[in-house]
C-alpha positions as a Markdown table, in Angstrom:
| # | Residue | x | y | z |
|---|---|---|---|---|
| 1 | Unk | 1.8 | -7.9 | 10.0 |
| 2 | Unk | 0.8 | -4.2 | 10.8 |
| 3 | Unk | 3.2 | -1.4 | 11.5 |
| 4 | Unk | 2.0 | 1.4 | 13.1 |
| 5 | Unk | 3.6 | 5.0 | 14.6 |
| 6 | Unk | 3.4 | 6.6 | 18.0 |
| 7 | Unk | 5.8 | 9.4 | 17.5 |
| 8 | Unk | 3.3 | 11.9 | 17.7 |
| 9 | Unk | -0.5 | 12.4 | 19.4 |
| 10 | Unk | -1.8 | 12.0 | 16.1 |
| 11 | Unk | -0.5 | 8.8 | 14.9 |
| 12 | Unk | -1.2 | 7.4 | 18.8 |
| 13 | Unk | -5.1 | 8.0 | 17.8 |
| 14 | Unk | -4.7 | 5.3 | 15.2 |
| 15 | Unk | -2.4 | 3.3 | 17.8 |
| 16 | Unk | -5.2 | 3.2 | 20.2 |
| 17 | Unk | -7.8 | 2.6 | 18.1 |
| 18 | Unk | -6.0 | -1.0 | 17.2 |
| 19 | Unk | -5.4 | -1.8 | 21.1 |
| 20 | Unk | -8.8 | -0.9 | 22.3 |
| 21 | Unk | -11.1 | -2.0 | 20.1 |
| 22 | Unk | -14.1 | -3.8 | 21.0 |
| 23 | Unk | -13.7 | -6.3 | 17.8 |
| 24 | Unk | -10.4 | -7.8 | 18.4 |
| 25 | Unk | -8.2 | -7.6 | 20.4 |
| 26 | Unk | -3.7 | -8.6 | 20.3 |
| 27 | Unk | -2.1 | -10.6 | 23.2 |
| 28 | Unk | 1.9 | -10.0 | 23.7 |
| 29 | Unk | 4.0 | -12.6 | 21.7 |
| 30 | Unk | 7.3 | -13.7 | 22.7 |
| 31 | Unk | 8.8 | -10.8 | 20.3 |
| 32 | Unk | 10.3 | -7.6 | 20.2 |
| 33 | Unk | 11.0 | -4.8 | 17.3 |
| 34 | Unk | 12.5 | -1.4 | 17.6 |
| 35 | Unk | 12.4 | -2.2 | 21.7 |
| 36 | Unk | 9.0 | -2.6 | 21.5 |
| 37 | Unk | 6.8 | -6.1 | 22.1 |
| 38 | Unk | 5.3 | -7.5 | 19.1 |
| 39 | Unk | 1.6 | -8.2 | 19.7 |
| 40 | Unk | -0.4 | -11.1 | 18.4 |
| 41 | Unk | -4.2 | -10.7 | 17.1 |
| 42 | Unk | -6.0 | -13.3 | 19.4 |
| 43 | Unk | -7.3 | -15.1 | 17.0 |
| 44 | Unk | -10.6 | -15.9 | 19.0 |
| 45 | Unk | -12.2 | -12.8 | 18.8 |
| 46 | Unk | -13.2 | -13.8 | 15.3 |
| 47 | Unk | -15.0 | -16.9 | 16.3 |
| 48 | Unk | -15.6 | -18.7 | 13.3 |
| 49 | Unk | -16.3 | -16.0 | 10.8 |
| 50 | Unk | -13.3 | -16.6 | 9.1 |
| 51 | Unk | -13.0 | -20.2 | 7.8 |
| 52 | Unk | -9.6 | -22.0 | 8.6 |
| 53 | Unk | -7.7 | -18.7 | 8.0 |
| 54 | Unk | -5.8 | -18.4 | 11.5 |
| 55 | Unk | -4.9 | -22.2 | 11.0 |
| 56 | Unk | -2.4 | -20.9 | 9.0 |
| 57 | Unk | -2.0 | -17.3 | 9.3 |
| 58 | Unk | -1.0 | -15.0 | 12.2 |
| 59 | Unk | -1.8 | -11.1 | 12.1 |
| 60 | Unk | 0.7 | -9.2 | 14.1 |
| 61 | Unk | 0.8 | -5.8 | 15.8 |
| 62 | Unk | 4.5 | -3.6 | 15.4 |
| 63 | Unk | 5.3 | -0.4 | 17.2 |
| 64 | Unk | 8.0 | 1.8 | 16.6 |
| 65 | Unk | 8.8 | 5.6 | 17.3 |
| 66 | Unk | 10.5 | 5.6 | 14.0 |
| 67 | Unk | 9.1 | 7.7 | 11.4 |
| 68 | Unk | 8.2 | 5.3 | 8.7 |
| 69 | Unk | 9.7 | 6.5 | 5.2 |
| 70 | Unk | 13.2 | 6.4 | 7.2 |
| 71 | Unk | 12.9 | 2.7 | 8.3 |
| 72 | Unk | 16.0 | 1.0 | 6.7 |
| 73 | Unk | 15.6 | -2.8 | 8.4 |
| 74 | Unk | 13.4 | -4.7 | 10.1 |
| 75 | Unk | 15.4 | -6.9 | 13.1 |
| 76 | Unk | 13.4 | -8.6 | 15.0 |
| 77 | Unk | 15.0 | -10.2 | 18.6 |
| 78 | Unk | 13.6 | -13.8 | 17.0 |
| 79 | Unk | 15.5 | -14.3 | 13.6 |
| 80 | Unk | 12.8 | -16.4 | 12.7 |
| 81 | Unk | 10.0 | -14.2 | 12.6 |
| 82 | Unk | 9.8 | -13.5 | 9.1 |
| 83 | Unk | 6.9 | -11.9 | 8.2 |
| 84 | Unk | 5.1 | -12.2 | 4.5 |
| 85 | Unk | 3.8 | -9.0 | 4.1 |
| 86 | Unk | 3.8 | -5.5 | 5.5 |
| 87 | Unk | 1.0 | -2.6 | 6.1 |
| 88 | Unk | 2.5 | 0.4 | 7.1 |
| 89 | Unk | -0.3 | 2.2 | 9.0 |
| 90 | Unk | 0.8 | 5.6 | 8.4 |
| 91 | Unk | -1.0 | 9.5 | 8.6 |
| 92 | Unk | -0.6 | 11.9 | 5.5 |
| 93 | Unk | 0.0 | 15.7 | 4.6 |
| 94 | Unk | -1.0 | 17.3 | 1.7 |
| 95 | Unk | -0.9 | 21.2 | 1.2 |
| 96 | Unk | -4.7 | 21.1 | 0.6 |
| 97 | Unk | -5.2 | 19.4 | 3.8 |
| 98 | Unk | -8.1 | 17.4 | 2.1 |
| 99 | Unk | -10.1 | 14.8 | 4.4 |
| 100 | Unk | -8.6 | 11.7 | 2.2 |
| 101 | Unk | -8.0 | 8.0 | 2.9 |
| 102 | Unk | -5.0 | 6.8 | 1.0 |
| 103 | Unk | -3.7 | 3.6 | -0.7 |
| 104 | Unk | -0.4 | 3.7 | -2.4 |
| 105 | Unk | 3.5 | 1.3 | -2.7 |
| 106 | Unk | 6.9 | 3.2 | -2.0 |
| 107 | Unk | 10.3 | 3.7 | -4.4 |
| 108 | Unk | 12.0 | 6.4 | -5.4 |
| 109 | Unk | 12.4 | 6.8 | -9.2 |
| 110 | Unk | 15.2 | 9.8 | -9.2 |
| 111 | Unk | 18.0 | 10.5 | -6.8 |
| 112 | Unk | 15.8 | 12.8 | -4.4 |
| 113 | Unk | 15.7 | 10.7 | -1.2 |
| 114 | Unk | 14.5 | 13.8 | 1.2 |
| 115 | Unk | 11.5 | 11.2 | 2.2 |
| 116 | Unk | 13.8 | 8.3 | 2.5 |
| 117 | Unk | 14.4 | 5.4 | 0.8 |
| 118 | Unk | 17.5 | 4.5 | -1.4 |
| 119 | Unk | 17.8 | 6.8 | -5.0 |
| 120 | Unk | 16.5 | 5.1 | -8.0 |
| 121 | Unk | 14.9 | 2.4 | -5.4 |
| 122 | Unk | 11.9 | 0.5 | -5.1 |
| 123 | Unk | 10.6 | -1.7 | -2.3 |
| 124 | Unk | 9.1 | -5.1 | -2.6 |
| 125 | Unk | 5.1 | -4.9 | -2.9 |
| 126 | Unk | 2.0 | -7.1 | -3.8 |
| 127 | Unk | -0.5 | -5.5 | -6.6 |
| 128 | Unk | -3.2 | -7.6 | -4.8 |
| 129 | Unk | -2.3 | -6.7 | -1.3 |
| 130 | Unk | -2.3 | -2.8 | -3.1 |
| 131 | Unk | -5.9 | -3.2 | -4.8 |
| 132 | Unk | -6.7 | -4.9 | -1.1 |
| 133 | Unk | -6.4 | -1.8 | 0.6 |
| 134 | Unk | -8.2 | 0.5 | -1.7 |
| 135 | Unk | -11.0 | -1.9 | -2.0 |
| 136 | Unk | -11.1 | -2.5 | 2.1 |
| 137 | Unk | -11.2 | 1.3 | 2.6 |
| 138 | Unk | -13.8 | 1.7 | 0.0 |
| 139 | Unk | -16.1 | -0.3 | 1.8 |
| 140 | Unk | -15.6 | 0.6 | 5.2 |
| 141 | Unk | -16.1 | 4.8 | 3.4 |
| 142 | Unk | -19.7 | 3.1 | 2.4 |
| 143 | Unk | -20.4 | 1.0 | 5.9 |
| 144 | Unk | -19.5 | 4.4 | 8.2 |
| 145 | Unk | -20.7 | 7.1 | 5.5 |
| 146 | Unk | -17.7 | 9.1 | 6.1 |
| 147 | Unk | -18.7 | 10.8 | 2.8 |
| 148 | Unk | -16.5 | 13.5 | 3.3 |
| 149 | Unk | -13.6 | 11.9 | 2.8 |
| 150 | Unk | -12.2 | 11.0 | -1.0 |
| 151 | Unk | -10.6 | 7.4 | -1.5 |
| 152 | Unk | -7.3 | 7.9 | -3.5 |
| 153 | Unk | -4.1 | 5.6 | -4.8 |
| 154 | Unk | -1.3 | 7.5 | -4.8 |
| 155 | Unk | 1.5 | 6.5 | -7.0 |
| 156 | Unk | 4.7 | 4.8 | -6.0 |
| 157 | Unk | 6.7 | 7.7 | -3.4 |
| 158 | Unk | 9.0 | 8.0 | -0.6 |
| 159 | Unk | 10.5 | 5.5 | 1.5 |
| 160 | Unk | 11.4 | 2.4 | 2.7 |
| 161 | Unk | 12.6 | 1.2 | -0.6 |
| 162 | Unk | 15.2 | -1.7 | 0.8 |
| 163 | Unk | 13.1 | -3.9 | 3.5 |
| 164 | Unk | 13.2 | -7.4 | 2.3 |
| 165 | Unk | 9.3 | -7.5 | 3.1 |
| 166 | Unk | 6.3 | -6.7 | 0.4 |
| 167 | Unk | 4.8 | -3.7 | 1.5 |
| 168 | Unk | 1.9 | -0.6 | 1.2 |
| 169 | Unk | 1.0 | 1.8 | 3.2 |
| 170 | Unk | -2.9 | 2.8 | 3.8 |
| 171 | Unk | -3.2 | 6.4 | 5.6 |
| 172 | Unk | -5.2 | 8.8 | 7.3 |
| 173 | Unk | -5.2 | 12.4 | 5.9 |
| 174 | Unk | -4.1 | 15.2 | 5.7 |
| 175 | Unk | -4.3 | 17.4 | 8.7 |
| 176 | Unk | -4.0 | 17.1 | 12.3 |
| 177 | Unk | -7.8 | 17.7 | 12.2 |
| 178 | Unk | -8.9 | 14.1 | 10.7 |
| 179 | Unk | -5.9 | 12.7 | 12.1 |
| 180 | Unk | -7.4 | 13.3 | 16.0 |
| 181 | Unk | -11.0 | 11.5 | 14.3 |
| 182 | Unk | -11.3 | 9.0 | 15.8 |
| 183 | Unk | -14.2 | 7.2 | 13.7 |
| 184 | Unk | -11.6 | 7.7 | 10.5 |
| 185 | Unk | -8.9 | 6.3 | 12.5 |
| 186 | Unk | -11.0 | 3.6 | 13.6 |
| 187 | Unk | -12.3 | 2.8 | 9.5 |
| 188 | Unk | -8.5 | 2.8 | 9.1 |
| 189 | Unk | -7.5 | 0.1 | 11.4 |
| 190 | Unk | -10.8 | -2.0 | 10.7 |
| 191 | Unk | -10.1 | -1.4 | 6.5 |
| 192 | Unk | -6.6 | -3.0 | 7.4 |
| 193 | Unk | -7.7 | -6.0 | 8.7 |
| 194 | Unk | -10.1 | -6.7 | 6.1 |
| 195 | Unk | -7.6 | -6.2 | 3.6 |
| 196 | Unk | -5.4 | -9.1 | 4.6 |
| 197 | Unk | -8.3 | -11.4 | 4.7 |
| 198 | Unk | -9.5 | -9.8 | 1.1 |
| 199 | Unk | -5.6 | -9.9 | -0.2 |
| 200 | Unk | -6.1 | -13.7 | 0.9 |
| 201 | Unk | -9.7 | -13.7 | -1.1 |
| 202 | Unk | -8.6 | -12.4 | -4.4 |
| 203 | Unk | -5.1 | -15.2 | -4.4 |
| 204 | Unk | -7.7 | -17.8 | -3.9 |
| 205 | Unk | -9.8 | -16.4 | -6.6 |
| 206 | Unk | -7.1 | -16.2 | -9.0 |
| 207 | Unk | -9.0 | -13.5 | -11.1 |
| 208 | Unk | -7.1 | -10.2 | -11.3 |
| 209 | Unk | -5.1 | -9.7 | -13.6 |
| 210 | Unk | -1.7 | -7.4 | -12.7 |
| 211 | Unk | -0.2 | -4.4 | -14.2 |
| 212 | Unk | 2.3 | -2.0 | -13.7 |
| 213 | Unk | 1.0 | 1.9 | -14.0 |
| 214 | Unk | 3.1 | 4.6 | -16.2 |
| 215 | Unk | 1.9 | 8.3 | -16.2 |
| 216 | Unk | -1.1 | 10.3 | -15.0 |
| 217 | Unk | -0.8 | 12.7 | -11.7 |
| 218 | Unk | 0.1 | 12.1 | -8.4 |
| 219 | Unk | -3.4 | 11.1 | -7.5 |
| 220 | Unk | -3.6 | 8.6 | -10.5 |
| 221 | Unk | -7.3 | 9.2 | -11.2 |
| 222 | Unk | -7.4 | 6.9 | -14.8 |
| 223 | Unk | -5.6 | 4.1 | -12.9 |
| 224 | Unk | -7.6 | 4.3 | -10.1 |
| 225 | Unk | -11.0 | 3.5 | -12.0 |
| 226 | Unk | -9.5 | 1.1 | -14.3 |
| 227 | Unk | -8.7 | -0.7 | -11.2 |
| 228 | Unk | -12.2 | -0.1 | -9.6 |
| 229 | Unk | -13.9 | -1.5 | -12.6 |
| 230 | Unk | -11.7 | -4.2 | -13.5 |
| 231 | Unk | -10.4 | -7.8 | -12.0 |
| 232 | Unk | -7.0 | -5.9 | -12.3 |
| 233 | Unk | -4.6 | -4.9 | -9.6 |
| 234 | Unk | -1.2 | -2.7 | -10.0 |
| 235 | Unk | 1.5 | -2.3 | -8.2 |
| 236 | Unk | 3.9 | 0.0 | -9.0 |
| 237 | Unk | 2.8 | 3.4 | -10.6 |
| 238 | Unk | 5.3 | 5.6 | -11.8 |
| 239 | Unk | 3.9 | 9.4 | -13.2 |
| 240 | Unk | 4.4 | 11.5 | -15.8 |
| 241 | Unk | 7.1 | 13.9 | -14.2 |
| 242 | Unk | 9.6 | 10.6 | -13.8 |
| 243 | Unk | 9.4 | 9.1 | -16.9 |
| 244 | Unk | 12.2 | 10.5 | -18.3 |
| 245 | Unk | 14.3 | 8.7 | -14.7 |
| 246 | Unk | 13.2 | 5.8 | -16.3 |
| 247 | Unk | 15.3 | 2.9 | -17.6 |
| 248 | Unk | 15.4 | -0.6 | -18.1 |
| 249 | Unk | 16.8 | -1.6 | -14.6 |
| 250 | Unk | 14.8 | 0.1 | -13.0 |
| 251 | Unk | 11.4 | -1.6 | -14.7 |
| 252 | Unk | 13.0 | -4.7 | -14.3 |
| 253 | Unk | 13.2 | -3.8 | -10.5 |
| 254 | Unk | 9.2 | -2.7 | -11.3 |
| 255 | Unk | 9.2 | -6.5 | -12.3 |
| 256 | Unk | 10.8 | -8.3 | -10.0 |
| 257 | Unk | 9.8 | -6.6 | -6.8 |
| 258 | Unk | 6.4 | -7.5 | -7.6 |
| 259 | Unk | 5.2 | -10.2 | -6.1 |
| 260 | Unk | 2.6 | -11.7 | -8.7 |
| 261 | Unk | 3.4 | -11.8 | -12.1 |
| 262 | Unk | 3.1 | -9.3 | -14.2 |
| 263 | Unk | 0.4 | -9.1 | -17.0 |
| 264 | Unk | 0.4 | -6.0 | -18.8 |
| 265 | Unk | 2.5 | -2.5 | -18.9 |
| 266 | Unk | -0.4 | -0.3 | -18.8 |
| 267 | Unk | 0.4 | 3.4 | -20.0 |
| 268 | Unk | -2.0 | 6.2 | -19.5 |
| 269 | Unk | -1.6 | 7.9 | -22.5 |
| 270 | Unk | -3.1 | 11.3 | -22.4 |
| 271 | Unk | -1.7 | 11.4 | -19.3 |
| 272 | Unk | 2.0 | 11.7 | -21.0 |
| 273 | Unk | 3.3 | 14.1 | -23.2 |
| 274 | Unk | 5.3 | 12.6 | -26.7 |
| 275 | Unk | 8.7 | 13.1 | -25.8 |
| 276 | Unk | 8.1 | 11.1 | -22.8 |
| 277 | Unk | 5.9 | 8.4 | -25.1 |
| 278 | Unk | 9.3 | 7.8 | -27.2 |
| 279 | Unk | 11.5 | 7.6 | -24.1 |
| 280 | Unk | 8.9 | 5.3 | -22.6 |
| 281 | Unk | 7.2 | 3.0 | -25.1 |
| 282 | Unk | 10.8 | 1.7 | -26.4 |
| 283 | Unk | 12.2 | 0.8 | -23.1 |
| 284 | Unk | 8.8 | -1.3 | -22.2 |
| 285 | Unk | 8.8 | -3.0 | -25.9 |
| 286 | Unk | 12.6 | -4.2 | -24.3 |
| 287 | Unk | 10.5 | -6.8 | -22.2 |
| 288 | Unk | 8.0 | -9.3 | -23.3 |
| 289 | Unk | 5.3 | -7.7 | -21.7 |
| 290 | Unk | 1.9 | -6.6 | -23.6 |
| 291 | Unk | 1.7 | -2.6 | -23.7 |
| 292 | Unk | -2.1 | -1.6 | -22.8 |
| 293 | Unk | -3.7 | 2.1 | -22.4 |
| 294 | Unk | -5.9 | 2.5 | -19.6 |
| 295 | Unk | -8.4 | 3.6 | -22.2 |
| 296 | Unk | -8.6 | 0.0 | -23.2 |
| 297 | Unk | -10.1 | -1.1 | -20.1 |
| 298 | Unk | -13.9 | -0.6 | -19.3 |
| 299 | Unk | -15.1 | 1.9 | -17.1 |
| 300 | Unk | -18.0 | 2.2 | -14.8 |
């Protein structure tokens, strides 16, 4: 399923793009969310490019007026509809307004809750559904040469934190200016739908191994190549300035509200300072869980 905004004219560019596209197209299902209709991806558009997959999956198209970091539930008017996973289409700021497309899963690791969420929070998410994202929007950057734009993961920030759903968002930024593009938001709508059928690919090929991210910056640039050049996916990352928030509930949440399991802890170690090593390292050594630097994994 696929969440989108319209509470602005820029989000309602990457609205449009997913209603009037010449590729696929949705039909009205018998559904409603936030007083909006749910719409359905007509599964015939695709022909048969994509082997058996709509014999038993369903892609679905949400509205809402709602800013998305504040949305606390999702009730739908069928209490049935229970979706398995969650891209929140979503536009991002950033005070150097940098042409970017974005990748990244959403928790709060202190008290602050200015960008919603719960305090101390984290929502439910998929590492392979993450590494889907980046990997869809990587290709689609090659395919439409939008070269001016970086590709970034972001680590784990802002809200929701308590939907019952595994979630990421993938985003257009960070100014009004590539928000109104509409090639970008068309590579972001199209990099979405390839990302469920590539979240589907990589479960069938049962190669990545998962890990959970500690340290680095806000633009995690050592996790994002280990995961580039590696079968390896993450879910949560949690950087430098929160490691001292840390604890052990809340990397058991880190745990648990992953939905693969978990393979390695995988510390970027240059990327912390040694007080925060000896808060961090003992509470991970609490779990079973190897401990890995990201300078153990190959780069290309």
């Amino acid at each position: 399923m696929i969440i989108t905004s319209e509470e602005d004219k820029a989000s309602m560019n990457m609205r449009e793009v997913f209603l009037s596209s010449k590729n696929y197209k949705f039909i009205e299902a018998d559904i409603k969310w936030q007083d909006h209709s749910i719409l359905k991806l007509d599964s015939k558009a695709f022909g048969n490019k994509i082997d058996n997959f709509f014999d038993e999956n369903q892609i679905f198209l949400g509205l809402t007026t709602e800013p998305l970091i504040f949305i606390t539930e999702l009730i739908f008017s069928n209490p049935k509809f229970n979706p398995d996973l969650v891209i929140f289409a979503s536009r991002h700021t950033s005070k150097t307004a940098k042409p970017a497309f974005l990748v990244h899963t959403t928790g709060n690791w202190s008290n602050n809750t200015d960008f919603g969420g719960n305090p101390q929070d984290l929502s439910k998410t998929s590492a392979l559904l993450h590494k889907a994202g980046l990997e869809s929007l990587r290709e689609q950057i090659e395919k439409k040469k939008l070269l001016d734009f970086s590709l970034d993961i972001e680590v784990t920030h802002h809200g929701p934190t308590n939907l019952k759903i595994p979630l990421i968002f993938m985003e257009l930024g960070s100014s009004k200016q590539e928000w109104l593009i509409k090639e970008a938001g068309e590579l972001v709508a199209t990099a979405i739908f390839n990302a469920i059928f590539k979240y589907m690919i990589f479960k069938e090929e049962n190669i990545q191994e998962v890990g959970l991210g500690f340290g680095g910056t806000h633009y995690a640039p050592n996790f994002h190549r280990i995961i580039t050049s590696n079968n390896l996916a993450l879910s949560f990352i949690c950087p430098k300035y929160f490691i001292q928030e840390l604890n052990e509930h809340i990397i058991k949440m880190m745990i648990d509200n992953t939905l693969e399991k978990l393979d390695y802890f995988i510390v970027d170690w240059k990327g912390i300072n040694s007080q925060d090593r000896k808060h961090l390292i003992p509470l991970l050594e609490e779990f079973d869980i190897p401990v890995r630097k990201t300078r153990s994994f190959s780069i290309i």
